[in-house]
RODO-2510 file (C-alpha; in nm, 4 decimals, decimal comma):
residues 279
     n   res          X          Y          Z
     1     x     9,8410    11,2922    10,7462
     2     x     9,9131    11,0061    10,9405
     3     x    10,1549    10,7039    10,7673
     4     x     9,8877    10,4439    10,9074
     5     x     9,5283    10,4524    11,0314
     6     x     9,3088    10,1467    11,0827
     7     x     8,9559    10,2356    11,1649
     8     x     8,6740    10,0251    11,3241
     9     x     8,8633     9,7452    11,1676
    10     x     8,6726     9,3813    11,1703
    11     x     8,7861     9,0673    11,0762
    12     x     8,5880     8,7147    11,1277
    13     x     8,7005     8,3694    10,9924
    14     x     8,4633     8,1240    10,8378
    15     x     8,5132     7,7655    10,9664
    16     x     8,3427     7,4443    10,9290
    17     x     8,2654     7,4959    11,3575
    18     x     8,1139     7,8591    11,3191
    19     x     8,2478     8,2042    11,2177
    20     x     8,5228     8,3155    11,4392
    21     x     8,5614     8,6880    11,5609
    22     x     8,9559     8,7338    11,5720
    23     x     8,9642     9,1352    11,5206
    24     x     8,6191     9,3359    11,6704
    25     x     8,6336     9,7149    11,5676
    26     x     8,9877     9,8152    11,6353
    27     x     9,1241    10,1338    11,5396
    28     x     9,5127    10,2608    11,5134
    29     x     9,7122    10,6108    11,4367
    30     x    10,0688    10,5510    11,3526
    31     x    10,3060    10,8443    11,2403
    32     x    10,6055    10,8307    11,0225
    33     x    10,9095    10,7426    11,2329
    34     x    10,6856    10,6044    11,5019
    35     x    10,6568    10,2771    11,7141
    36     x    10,4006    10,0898    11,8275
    37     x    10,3756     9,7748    12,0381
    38     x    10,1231     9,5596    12,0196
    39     x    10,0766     9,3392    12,3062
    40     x     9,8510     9,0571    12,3980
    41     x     9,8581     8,6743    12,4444
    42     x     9,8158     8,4118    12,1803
    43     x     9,4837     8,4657    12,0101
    44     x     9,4142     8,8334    12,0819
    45     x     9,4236     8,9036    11,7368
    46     x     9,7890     9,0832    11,7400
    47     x     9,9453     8,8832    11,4542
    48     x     9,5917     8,8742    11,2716
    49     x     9,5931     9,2994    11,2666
    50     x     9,9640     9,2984    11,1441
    51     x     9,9009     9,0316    10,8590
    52     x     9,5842     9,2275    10,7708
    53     x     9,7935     9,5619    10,6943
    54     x     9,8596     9,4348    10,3600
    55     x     9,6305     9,1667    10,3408
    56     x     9,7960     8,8636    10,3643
    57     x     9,5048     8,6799    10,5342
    58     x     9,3541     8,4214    10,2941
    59     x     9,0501     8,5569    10,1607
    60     x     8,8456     8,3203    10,3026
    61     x     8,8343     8,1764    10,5044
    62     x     8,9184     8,5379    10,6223
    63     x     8,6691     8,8210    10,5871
    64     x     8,7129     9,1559    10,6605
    65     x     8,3561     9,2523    10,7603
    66     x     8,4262     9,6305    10,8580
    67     x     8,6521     9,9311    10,8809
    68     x     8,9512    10,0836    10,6847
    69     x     9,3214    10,0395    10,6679
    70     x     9,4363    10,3305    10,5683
    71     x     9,8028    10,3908    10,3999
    72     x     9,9351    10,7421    10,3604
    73     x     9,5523    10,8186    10,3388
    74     x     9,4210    10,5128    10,1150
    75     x     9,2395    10,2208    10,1628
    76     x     9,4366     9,9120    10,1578
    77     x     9,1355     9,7055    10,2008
    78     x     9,0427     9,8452     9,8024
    79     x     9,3523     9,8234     9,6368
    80     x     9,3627     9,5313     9,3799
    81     x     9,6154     9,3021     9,3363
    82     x     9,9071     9,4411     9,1441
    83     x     9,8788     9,7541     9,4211
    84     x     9,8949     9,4958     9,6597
    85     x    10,2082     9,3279     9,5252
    86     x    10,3747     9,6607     9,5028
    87     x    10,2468     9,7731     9,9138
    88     x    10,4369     9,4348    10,0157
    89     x    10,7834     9,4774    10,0984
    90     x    10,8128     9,7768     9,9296
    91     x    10,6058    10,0189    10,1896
    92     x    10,5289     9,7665    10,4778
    93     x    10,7893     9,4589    10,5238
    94     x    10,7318     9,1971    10,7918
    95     x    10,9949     9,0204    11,0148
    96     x    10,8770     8,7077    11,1329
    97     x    10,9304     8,4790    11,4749
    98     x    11,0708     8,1835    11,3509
    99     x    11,3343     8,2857    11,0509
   100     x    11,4516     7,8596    10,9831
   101     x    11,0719     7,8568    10,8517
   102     x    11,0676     8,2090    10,6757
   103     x    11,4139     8,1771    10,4971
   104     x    11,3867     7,9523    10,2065
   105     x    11,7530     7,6462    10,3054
   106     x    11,7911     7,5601     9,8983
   107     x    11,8577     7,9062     9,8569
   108     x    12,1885     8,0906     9,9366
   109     x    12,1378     8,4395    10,1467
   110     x    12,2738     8,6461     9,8446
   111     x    11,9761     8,4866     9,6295
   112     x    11,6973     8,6079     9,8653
   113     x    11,7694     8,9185     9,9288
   114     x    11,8423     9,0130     9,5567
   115     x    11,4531     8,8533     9,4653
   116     x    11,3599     9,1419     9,6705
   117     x    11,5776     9,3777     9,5264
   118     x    11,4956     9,2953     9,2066
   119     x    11,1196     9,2860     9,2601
   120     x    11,1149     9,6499     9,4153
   121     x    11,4488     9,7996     9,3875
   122     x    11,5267     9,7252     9,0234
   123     x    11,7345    10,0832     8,9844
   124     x    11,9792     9,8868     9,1888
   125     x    12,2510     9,7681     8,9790
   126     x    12,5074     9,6231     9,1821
   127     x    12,3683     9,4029     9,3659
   128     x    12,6080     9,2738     9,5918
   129     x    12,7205     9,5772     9,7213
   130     x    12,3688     9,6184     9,8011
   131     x    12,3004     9,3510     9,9967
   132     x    12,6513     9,3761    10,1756
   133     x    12,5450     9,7228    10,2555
   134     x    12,2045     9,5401    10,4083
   135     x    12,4085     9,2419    10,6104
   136     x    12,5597     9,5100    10,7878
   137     x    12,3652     9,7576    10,8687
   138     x    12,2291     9,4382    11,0853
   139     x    12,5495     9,3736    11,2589
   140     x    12,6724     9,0722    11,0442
   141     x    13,0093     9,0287    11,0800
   142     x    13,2113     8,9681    10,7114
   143     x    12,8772     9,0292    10,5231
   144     x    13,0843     8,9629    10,1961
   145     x    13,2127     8,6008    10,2810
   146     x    12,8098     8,5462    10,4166
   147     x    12,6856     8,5875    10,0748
   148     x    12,6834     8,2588     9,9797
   149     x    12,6087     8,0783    10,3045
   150     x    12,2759     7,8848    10,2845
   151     x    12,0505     7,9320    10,6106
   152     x    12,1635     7,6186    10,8068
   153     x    12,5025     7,7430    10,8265
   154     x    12,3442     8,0451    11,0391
   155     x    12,3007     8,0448    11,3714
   156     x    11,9607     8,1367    11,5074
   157     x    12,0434     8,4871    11,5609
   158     x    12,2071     8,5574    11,2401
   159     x    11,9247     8,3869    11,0671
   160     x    11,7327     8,6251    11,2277
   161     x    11,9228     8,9557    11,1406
   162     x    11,9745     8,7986    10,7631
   163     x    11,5524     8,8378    10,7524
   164     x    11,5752     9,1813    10,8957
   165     x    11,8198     9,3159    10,6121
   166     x    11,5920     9,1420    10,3850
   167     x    11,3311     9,3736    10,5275
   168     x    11,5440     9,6783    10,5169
   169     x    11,6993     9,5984    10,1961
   170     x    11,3365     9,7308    10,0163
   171     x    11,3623    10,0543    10,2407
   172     x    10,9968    10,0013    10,3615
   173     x    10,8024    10,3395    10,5257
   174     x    10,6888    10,0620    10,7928
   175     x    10,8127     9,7320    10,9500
   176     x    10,6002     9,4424    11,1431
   177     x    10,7589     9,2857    11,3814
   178     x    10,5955     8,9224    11,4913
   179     x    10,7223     8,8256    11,8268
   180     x    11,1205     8,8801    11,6557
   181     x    11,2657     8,7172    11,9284
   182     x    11,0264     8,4388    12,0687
   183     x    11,2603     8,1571    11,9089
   184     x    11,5623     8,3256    12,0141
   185     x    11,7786     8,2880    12,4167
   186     x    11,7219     8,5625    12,6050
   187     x    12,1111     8,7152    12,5480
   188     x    12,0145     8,7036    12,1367
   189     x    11,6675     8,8794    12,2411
   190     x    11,8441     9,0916    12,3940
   191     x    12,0359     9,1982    12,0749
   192     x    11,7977     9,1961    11,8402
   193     x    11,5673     9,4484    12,0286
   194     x    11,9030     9,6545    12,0784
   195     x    11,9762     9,5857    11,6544
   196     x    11,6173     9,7462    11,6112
   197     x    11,6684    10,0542    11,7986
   198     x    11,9622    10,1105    11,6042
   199     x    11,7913    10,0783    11,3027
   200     x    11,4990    10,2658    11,3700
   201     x    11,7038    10,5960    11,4824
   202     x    11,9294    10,5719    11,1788
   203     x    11,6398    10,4905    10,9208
   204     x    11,3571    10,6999    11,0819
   205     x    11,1562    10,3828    10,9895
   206     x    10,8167    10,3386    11,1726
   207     x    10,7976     9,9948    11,3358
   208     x    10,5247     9,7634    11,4735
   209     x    10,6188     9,5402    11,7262
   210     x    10,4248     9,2627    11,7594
   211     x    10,4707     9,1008    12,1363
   212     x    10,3272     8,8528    12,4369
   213     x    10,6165     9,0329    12,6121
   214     x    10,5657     9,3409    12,8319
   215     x    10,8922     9,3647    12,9648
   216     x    11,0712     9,3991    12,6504
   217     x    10,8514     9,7028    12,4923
   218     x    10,9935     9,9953    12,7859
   219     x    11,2532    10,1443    12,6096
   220     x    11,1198    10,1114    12,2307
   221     x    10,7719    10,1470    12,1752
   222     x    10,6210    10,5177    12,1639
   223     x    10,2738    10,3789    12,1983
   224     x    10,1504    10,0756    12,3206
   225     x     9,7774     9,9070    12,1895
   226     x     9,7073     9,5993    12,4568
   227     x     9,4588     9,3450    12,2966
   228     x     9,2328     9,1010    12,4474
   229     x     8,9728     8,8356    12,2604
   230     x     9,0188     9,0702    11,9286
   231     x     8,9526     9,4382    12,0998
   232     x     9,1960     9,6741    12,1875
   233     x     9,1268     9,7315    12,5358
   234     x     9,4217     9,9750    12,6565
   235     x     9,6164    10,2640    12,3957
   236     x     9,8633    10,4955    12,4818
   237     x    10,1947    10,6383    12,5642
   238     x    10,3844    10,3287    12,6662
   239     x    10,5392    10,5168    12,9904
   240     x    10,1829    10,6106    13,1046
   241     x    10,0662    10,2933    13,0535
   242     x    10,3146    10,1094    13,2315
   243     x    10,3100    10,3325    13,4879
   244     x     9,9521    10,3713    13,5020
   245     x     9,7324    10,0831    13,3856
   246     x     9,3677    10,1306    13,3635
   247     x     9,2124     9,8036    13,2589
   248     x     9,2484     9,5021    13,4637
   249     x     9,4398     9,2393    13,1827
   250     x     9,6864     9,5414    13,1088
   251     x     9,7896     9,5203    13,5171
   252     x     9,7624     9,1336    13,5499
   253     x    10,0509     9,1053    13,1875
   254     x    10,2142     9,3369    13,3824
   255     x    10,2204     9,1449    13,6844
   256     x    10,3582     8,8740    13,4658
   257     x    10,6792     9,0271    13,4184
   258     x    10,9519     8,9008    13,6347
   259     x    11,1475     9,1001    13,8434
   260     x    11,4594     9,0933    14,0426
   261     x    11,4072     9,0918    14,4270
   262     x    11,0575     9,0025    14,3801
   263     x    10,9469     8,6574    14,5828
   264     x    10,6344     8,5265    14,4406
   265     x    10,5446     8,1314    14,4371
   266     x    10,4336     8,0844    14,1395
   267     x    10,3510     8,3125    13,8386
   268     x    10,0529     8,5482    13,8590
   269     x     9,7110     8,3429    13,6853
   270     x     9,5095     8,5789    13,4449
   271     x     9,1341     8,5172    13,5203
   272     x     9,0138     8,5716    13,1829
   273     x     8,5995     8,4746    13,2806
   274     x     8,6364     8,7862    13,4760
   275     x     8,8138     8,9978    13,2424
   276     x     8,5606     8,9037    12,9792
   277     x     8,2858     9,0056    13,1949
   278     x     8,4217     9,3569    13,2437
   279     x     8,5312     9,3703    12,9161
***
């Protein structure tokens, strides 16, 4: 049995200007241990699908008008809300983009993490070790003098790690990963991506990675779902799909990728009338 399957999954918001079509029959395998990237530009519907995993869209103006998400072979889409409360951060914890809006600044880093502890870990009885044990695992240098830092002393980067232990420290069967390193300089990206690795390999954790960003999916993802206007419009093997593109928005994000040597003028336009109309 897979760890994750979303089937013929559809998702519309309600608005005062019409009902809006963000996710259009998508469906997903994902096995324990596993990663997948999820790529598309803003709107496809990537962060949508990943927020819909344990239904943290608000219900409405968010409807989910078909399909199944399926978790270890039941429906997440008909679990109440005490299941719901249990599925979050306990079996699928998200890391978000921007960690200065995620990370709560009148609260020190010792006091988040333990919530979460306490909340779904609460055979853990020394905390602190805990969490030290979390800070680093992430690569955070002196966890035990960071335990009482407040978020503003962080820099971006450890900000960022400090959300990713917080993640860890409920020892989820699956992370989301929201465009990790979109507020981050490249040589932090960098980092981060190379911090994930890591921790997938030592936790045999299956990840989603949530992304705009071809070029930084290569050497991590497994699989690769590309999304356009809501529909999943290119799945597979991340090597064969990079090497091998069959639909014509996978090539042209491709072609978007910068590379060394390369002369162009300006960067590649994506036609998306056209794409739509093949689509």
């Amino acid at each position: 049995m897979s760890l994750l399957e979303i089937r013929n999954l559809g998702i519309h918001f309600h608005t005062e200007n019409g009902v809006v079509e963000a996710v259009k029959g998508i469906s997903i395998k994902l096995e324990k241990g596993e990663t997948l990237a999820i790529v598309g530009e803003s709107g496809s519907g990537k962060s949508v699908t990943g927020l819909a995993l344990t239904r943290l869209l608000p219900e409405p103006p968010a409807r989910y008008v078909s399909g199944e998400i399926l978790l270890d072979g039941r429906d997440v889409l008909k679990m109440k809300g005490d299941e719901l409360r249990k599925l979050r951060g306990k079996r699928i914890a998200y890391v978000f983009q921007e960690p200065s809006t995620s990370l709560n600044p009148v609260f020190t880093i010792r006091s988040q993490i333990a919530e979460a502890l306490k909340l779904h870990r609460p055979e853990v009885k020394d905390l602190d070790a805990e969490i030290i044990k979390c800070l680093d695992l992430v690569g955070i240098t002196n966890p035990a003098q960071r335990l009482h830092d407040y978020p503003h002393q962080l820099s971006g980067g450890m900000q960022q790690r400090v959300m990713i232990a917080m993640a860890l420290a409920c020892q989820p069967d699956l992370l989301v990963a929201d465009e990790p390193t979109t507020a981050l300089d490249v040589t932090i990206q960098a980092q981060i991506m190379d911090q994930f690795r890591d921790l997938r390999s030592k936790l045999h954790m299956a990840v989603i990675l949530i992304t705009h960003n071809f070029g930084i999916i290569s050497n991590f993802a497994d699989k690769v779902a590309v999304m356009f206007r809501g529909k999943i419009v290119e799945y597979g093997p991340t090597a064969e799909v990079l090497r091998n593109p069959q639909h014509a928005y996978t090539k042209a994000l491709i072609q978007c990728i910068p590379r060394l040597g390369a002369r162009q003028h300006r960067l590649v336009t994506i036609d998306h009338a056209a794409l739509e109309a093949a689509s």
